[in-house]
Each structure stands twice: as structure tokens, then as C-alpha cells.
C-alpha positions as CSV (number, residue, x, y, z in Angstrom):
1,X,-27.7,3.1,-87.5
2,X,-28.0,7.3,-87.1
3,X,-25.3,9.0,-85.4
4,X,-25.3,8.4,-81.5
5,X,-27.2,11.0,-79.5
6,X,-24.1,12.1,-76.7
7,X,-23.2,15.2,-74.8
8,X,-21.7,18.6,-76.8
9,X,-19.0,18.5,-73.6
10,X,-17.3,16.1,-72.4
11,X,-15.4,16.5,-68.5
12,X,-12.6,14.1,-67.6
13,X,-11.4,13.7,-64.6
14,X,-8.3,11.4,-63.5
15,X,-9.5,10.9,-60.3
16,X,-7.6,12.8,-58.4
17,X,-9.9,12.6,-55.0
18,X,-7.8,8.9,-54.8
19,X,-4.6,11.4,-53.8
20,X,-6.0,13.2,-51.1
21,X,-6.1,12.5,-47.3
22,X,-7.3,8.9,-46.7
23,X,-10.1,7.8,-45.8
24,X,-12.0,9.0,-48.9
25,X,-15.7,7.9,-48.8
26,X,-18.3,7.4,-51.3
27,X,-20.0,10.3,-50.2
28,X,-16.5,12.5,-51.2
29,X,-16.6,11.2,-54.3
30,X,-20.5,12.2,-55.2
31,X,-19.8,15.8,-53.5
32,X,-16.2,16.0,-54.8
33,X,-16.2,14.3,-57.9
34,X,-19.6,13.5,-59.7
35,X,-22.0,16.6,-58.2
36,X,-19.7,19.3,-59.6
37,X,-20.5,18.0,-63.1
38,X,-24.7,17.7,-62.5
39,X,-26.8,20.1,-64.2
40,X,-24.0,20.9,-67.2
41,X,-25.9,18.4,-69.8
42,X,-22.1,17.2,-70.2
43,X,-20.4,13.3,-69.9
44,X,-17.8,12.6,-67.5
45,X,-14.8,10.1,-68.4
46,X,-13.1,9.2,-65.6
47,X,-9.1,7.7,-65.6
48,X,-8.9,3.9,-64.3
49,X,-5.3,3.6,-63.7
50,X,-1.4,4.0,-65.1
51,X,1.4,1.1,-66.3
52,X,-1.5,-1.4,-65.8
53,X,-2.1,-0.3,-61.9
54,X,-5.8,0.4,-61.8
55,X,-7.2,1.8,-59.1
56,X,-10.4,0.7,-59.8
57,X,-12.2,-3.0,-58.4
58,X,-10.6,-4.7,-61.5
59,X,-11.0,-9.0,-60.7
60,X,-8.1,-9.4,-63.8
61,X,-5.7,-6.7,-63.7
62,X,-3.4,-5.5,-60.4
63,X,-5.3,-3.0,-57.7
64,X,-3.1,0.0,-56.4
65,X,-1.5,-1.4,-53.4
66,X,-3.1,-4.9,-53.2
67,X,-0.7,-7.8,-55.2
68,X,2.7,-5.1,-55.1
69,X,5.1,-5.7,-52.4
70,X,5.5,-3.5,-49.5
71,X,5.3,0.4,-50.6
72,X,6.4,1.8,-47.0
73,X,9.6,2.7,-48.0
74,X,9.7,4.9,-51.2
75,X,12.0,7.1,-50.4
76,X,14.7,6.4,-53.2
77,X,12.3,5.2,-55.9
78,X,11.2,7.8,-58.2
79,X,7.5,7.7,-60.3
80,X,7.0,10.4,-62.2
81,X,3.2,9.9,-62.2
82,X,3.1,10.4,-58.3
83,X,5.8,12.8,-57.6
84,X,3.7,15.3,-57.8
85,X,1.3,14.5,-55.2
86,X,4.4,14.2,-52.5
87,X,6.0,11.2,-51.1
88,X,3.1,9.7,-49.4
89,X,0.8,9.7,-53.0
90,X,1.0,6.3,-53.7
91,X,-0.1,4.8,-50.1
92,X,-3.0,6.9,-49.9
93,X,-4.2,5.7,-53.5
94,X,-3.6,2.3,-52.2
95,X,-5.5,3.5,-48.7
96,X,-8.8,5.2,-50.5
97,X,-8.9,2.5,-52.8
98,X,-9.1,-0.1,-50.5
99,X,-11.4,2.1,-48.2
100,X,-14.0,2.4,-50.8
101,X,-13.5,-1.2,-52.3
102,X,-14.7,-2.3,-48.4
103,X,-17.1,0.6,-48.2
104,X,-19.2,1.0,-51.2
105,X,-17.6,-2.1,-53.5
106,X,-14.9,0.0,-55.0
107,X,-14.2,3.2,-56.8
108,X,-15.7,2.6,-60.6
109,X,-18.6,1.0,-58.6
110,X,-19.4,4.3,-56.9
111,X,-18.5,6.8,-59.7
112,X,-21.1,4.9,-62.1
113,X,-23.7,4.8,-59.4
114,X,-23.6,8.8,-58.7
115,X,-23.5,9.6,-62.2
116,X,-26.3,8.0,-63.0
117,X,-28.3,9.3,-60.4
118,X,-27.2,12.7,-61.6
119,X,-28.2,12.0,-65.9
120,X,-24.6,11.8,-66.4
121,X,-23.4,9.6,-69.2
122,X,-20.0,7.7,-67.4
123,X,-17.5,6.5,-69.5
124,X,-14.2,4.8,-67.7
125,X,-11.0,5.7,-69.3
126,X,-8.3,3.0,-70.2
127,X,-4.8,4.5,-70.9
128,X,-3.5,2.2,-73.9
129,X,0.0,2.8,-73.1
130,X,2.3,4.7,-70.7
131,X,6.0,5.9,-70.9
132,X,6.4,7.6,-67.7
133,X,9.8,7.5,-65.7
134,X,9.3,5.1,-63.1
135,X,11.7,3.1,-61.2
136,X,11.1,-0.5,-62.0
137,X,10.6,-1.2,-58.0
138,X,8.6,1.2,-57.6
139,X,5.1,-0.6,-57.3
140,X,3.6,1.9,-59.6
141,X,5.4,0.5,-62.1
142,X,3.3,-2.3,-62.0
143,X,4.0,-6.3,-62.1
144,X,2.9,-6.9,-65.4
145,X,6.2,-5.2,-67.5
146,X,8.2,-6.3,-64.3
147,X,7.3,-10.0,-64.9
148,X,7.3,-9.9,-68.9
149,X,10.2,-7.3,-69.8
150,X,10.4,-9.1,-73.1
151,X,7.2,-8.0,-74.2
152,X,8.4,-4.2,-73.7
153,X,9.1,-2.0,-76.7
154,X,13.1,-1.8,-75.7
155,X,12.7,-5.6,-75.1
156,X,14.6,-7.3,-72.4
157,X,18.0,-6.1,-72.5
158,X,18.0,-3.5,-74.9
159,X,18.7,-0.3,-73.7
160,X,18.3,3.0,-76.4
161,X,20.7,6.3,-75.3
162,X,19.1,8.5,-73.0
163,X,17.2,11.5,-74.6
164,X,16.7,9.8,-78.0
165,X,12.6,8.9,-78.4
166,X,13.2,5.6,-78.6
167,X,14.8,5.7,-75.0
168,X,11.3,7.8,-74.0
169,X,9.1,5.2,-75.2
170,X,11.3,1.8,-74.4
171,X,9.2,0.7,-71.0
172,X,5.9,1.0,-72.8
173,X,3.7,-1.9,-73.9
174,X,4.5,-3.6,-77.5
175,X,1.5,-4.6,-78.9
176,X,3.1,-6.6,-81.6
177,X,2.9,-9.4,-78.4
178,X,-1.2,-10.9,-78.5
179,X,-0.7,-11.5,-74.7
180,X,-0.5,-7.6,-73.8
181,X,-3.4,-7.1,-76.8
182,X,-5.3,-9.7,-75.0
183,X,-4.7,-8.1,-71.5
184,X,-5.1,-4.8,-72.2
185,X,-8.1,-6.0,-74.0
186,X,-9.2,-8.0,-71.3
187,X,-9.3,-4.9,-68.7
188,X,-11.6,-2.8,-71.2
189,X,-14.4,-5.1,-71.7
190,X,-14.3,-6.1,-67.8
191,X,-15.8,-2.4,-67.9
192,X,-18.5,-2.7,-69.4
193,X,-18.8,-6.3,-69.3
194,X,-19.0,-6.1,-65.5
195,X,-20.3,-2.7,-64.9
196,X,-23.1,-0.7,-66.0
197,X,-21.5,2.0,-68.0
198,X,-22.5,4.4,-70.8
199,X,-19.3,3.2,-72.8
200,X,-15.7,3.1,-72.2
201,X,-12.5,5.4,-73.9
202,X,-9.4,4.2,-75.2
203,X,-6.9,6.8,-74.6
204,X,-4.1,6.3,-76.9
205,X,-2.6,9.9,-76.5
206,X,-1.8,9.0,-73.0
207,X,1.3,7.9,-74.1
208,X,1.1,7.6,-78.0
209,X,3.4,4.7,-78.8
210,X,2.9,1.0,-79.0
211,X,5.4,0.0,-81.4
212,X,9.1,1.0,-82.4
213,X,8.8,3.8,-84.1
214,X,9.9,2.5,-87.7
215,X,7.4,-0.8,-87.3
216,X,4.4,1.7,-86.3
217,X,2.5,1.8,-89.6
218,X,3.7,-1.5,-91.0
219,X,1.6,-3.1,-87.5
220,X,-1.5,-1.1,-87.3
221,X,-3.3,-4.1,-88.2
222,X,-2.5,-5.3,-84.9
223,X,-4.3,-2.6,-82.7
224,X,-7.2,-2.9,-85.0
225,X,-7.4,-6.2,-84.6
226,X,-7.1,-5.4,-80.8
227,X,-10.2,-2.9,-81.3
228,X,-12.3,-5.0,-83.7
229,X,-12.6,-7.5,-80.5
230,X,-13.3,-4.5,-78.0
231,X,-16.3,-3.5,-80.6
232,X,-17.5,-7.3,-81.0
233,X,-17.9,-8.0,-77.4
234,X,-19.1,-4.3,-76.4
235,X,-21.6,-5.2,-78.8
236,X,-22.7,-8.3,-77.2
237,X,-22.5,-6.2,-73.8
238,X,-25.4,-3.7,-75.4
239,X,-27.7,-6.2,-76.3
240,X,-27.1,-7.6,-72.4
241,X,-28.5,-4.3,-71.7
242,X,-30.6,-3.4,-73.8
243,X,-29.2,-0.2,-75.1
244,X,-26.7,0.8,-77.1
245,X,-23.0,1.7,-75.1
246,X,-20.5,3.4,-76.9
247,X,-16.7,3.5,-77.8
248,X,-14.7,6.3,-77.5
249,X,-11.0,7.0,-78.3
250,X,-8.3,9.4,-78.2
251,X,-6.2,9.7,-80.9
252,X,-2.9,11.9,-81.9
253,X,-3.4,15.3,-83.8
254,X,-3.5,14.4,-87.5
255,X,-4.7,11.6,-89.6
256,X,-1.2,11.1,-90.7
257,X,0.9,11.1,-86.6
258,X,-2.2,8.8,-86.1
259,X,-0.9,6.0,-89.2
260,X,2.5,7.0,-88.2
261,X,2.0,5.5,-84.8
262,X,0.2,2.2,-86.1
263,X,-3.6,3.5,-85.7
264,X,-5.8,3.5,-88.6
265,X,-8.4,5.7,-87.4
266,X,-9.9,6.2,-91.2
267,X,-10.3,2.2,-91.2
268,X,-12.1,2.5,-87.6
269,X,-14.3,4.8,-88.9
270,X,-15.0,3.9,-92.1
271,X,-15.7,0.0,-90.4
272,X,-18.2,1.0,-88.0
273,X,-15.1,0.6,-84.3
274,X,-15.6,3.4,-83.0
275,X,-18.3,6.1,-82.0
276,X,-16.6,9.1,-81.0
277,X,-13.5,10.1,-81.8
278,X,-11.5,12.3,-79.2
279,X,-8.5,14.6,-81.6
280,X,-5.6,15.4,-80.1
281,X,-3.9,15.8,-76.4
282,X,-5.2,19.6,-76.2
283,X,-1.0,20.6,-76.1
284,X,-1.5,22.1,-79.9
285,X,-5.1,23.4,-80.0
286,X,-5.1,25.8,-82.6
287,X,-2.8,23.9,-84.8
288,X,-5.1,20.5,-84.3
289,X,-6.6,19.7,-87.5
290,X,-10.3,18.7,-86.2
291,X,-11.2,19.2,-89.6
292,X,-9.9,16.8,-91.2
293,X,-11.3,14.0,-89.2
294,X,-14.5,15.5,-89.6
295,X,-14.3,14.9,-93.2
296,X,-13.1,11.5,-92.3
297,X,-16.1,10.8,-90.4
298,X,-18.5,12.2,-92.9
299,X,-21.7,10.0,-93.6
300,X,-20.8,7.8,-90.5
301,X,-22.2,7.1,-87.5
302,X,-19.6,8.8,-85.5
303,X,-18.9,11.7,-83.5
304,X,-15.6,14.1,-83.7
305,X,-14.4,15.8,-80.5
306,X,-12.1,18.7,-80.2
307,X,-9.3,18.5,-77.2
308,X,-8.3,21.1,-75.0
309,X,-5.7,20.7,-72.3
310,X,-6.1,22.9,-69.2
311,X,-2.1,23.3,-68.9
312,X,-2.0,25.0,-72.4
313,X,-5.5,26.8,-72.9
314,X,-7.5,28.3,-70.0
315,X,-8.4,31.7,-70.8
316,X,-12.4,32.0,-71.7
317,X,-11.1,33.7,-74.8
318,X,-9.3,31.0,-75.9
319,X,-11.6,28.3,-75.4
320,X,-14.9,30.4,-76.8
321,X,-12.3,31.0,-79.9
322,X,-11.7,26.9,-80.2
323,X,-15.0,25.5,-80.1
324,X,-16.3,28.4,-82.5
325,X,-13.6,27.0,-85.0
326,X,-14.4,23.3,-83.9
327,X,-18.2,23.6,-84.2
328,X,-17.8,25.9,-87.4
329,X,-16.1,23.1,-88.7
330,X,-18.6,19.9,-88.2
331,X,-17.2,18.7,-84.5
332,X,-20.0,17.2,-82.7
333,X,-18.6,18.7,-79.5
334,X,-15.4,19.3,-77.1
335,X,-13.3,17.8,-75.0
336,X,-11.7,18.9,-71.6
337,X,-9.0,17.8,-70.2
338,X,-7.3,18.4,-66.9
339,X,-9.9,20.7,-66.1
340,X,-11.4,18.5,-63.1
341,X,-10.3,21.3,-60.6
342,X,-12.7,23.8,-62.1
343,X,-15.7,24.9,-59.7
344,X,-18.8,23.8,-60.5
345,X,-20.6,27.1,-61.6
346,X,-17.3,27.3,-64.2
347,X,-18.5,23.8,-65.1
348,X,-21.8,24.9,-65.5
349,X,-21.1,28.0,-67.4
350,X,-18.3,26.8,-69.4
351,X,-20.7,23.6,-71.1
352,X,-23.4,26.4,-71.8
353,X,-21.0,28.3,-73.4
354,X,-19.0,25.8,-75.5
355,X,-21.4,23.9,-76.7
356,X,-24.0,26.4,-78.6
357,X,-22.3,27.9,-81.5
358,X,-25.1,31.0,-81.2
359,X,-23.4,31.8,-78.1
360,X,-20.2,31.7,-79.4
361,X,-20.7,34.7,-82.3
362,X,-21.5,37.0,-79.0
């Protein structure tokens, strides 16, 4: 099978319209969050959801705000994912979501309908992990590692001193345990299973840990067990359809942090997993070795994509100067990330830009 035929750009966006003032409707979230991407010829892969809290019309895992307990009083209960967006940012998630799941069917639901009206290939986004600081009772921190602390990477009782990495990464997801495999697995194919999607991505820089750091490489066989299942039914789900929907993940900076950290991206490649491969979190763009996973992917069907985070590299210069090194290299195309407040004319200009290497010797 040739290579897939996908978008030079791709947008993400981490749905940030769910943190504004409730209600938010499904015609904010074409004008808002689907329109500004139309006419760009690029993909959009939206964020589902955080510590397996989705805020999206999942029927297996837990809704923002609909199985927690009361979230009125959140006052002393810190979540580093919604401190940002001011006390009130995790009702009015919980608010929109449940406005749009009554409106329009739900969030995803809506998203995938405006794209494609607009032509735009729609990919949902599945974080595979997450290490942010979140108070346990905070109901962003979701019931699932509340209710099964023993299948956390600290484990029930152990506790790792503060500032060490192994304290960072301690509330994540172990995958060494099948039942989080077979959750976490569970939630991606419901997205394509259920919903008619161009594909889905497995983010695994979003946090990248799923094992203690010494028993990384010796357990990679575990997440590619994990992924060889996502592939097997996603490829039951295209024939269901009748086209062909596509895998995408995220991966660390270097072949070598990715075996490190128990993903053997060479192996997905080389076995047919995956069909685009996203490098890095954008934090270390220059330094990001694209090239090397382009040689990894060479005479297979899949696609290499070049990360760029907005927090670290905005200026035109700097992006222009990426993707000419990227595309100079062999990458099929580049990644944003964190970009989704961008007008749309930047969106427009910016794809045009980025993605034809003529343009970029100007």
C-alpha cells in the first residue's frame, strides 16, 4: 500500500472554546473552532480530554462533570491543567459540555460534522499519559487513578522525593497493568469505532512516561502490544467504511528518548502501526532530529511530521527556517502546536507558506 495521501500542515487545537463563558453552542464551535482552519488545505487534530477526563460524548470513559462528585467548591484544590483558565474553568467545561452533548449530541459529534463540511481531515487526539499536579480530589483528577492507585507508576503507597523525575511522573498511568492498556485502548477505538473520523492520534509527548524510568525499554513490548490492537481494529473500522482512516502519533525527540521511554517507534514503522509519525513536543525545534526518523521511515508507507510549539517558536522567521530544514530533509509536512489562537488569515497564510518548499527559498 503507497504512502497515505494527508495534508503538508497539520492544526491542533485543545479545544479551548470548552473554557470560555458557558453556554457554548454548536454554531461557536464551527465559527470559533473549525471555520478558522477552512480554506488552508491543512488537518485539524483536536484534544479529547486529560487524566482520563474527556470532554467529549465518550459511552466508556468519565465525561467532564458528569460521574465526579460535586465541583462547586474548588477553592483549595489545585489542577494545574485548569489553573490557568481561573477558578471557575472546570465548571464551565463541565457546563459547555453538557450544553452541546443536549444540543447537537456532544462535542466530538459536532467538531467532525463541521470539518467535514469544510474538506477538513479530523483527527481526535488521545493523550496516552498525563503527570500534571492535580490534587487527587479535585475531579479533574479523574476517578479512574482515584479508584485503582495500584495501577499508578508510584503505586499505592509509594511516594518518590519531591523534585526527583520519578516524583514528576509517579500519578501517571503504568502500562505494565493490561487493565489501563485495555482502557486507554478502549477510549481510542470508541473514536473511530463510533464516530466518523479521518483517523485518530496518540499523543505520547503529552506526558512522555508510562513506565518507571529504569523498566521503560525492557517493557516496550507492552505499548506495542497496546498499539498492534488499536491498528487491528482501526483496520476493521476502514473496511466499515470503506476507506482507509489513519493512525497518527506523537512521539519524543529522538529515536533513542523514544526506546528509552518504552516506544519502539522503528518496530511501528517497520510493521506497518502507524501512518504518520508526529517528532517531538516543538520545545527543542532546531535541535529535533526529524531526520533521522525520516530515514527510519524510508520505503514505508508512512508519513514524518516536524513539531513546532507556539510557546517556543513564533516568529515567521523561525518557522519559514524549520520547515525549509524539515522539508529539505524528507518530512512529509509540519506540525503545529498551541497555535489554535492564530487568526484565520495567519492560518491561511502560514499553511501556504510552510508547506511548499519553493516558497520557502524566497
Amino acid at each position: 500500500m503507497p504512502k497515505p495521501k494527508f495534508p503538508r500542515i497539520i492544526f491542533t487545537d485543545d479545544a479551548w472554546i470548552l473554557n470560555t463563558d458557558p453556554p457554548v453552542k454548536a454554531s461557536d464551535l464551527r465559527e470559533k473552532a473549525v471555520n478558522g482552519y477552512a480554506d488552508t488545505g491543512g488537518a485539524l487534530w483536536w484534544s479529547t480530554g486529560d487524566h482520563e477526563v474527556y470532554h467529549f460524548e465518550t459511552k466508556i470513559g468519565e465525561i467532564f462533570g458528569f460521574q465526579q462528585q460535586s465541583h462547586q467548591d474548588l477553592d483549595h484544590l489545585h489542577s494545574f491543567v485548569h489553573s490557568a483558565g481561573g477558578d471557575d474553568s472546570y465548571p464551565k467545561i463541565a457546563a459547555n459540555v453538557r450544553a452541546l452533548i443536549d444540543e447537537s449530541g456532544g462535542p466530538l459529534n459536532t467538531m467532525l460534522e463541521a470539518c467535514r463540511e469544510k474538506g477538513i481531515p479530523f483527527f481526535p487526539r488521545i493523550r496516552m499519559n498525563s503527570h500534571y499536579a492535580i490534587d487527587s480530589s479535585h475531579p479533574a483528577y479523574g476517578n479512574y487513578r482515584r479508584q485503582h492507585p495500584d495501577r499508578l507508576i508510584s503505586g499505592p503507597e509509594e511516594r518518590f522525593p519531591e523534585g526527583t523525575i520519578e516524583h514528576g511522573i509517579g500519578t501517571g498511568l503504568d502500562y505494565t497493568h493490561p487493565e489501563n492498556r485495555n482502557f486507554i485502548t478502549s477510549i481510542i477505538c470508541e473514536c473511530f469505532e463510533r464516530f466518523d473520523v479521518d483517523g485518530v492520534e496518540l499523543d505520547f509527548m503529552r506526558h512522555p512516561a508510562f513506565f518507571r524510568i529504569e523498566e521503560g525499554f525492557a517493557n516496550r513490548h507492552f505499548m506495542t502490544s497496546l498499539v498492534h490492537e488499536v491498528r487491528k481494529r482501526m483496520e476493521a473500522a476502514s473496511v466499515k467504511h470503506n476507506r482507509r482512516l489513519l493512525l497518527g502519533v506523537r512521539v519524543p525527540p529522538g529515536i533513542t528518548d523514544c526506546n528509552r521511554i518504552g516506544i519502539d517507534i522503528v518496530s511501528w514503522i517497520d510493521e506497518k502501526l502507524v501512518d504518520i509519525v508526529v517528532v517531538g513536543g516543538g520545545f527543542i525545534s532546531f535541535e529535533t532530529p526529524v531526520d533521522e526518523f525520516v530515514r527510519a521511515a524510508d520505503g514505508s508507507e508512512t508519513l514524518v511530521y516536524g513539531c513546532i510549539e507556539a510557546t517556543r517558536d513564533t516568529d515567521d522567521r523561525k518557522l519559514r527556517a524549520l520547515a525549509y530544514r524539515w522539508l529539505s530533509d524528507g518530512a512529509d509536512g509540519i506540525y503545529l502546536y498551541n497555535f489554535f489562537t492564530r487568526s484565520p488569515e495567519w492560518n491561511r497564510r502560514i499553511a501556504s507558506e510552510l508547506t511548499e518548499i519553493d516558497k520557502l527559498h524566497l
